[in-house]
N, C-alpha and C positions, 0 to 999 in steps of 0.2 A: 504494500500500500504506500511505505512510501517513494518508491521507487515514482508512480503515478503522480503524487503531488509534486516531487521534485521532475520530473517532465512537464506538469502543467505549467508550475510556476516557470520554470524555464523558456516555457513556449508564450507563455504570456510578456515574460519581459523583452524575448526574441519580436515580439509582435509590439511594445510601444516603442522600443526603440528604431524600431521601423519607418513606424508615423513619425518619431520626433527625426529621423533620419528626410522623410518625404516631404515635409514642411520645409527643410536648407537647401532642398535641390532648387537651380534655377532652373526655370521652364523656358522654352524658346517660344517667341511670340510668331505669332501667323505667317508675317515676312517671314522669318529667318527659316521655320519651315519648307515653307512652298522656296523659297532659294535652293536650300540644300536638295530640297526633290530634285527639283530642275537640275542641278551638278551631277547627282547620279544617275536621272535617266537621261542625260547627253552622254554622259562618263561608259554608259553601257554599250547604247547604240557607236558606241566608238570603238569599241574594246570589240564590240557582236562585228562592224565590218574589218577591223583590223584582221580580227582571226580568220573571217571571212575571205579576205586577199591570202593571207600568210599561207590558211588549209588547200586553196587552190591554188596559188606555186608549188606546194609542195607535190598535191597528188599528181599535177601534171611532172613534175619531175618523175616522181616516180615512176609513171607510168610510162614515160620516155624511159626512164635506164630498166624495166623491165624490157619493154619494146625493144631495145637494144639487145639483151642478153639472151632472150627467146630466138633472134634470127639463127 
């Protein structure tokens, strides 16, 4: 039994220090949100056609130096 109380109390102080932890966070306003969205989904469609380029030089190499080795 006390094994229970000493997890409750435990989980209860885990749990206001929490709130008193959530109340000092700064929270980011509207703008700075919708900014940061915008940086990562430019950041992706950048990142989606680089790989994009990069995966097709490569298969067509490869596909040349196979083409090559099978004659």
């Amino acid at each position: 039994m006390t094994d229970v109380k000493i997890w409750f109390q435990s989980t209860k102080d885990y749990v206001n220090e929490l709130k008193a932890e959530m109340r000092r966070v700064s929270w980011p306003n509207r703008k700075q949100v919708e900014g940061t969205t915008a940086v990562v989904i430019v950041s992706v469609f950048a990142f989606a056609g680089y790989f994009a380029v990069v995966d097709k030089i490569l298969a067509t190499g490869i596909t040349r130096l196979l083409a090559y080795f099978a004659k």
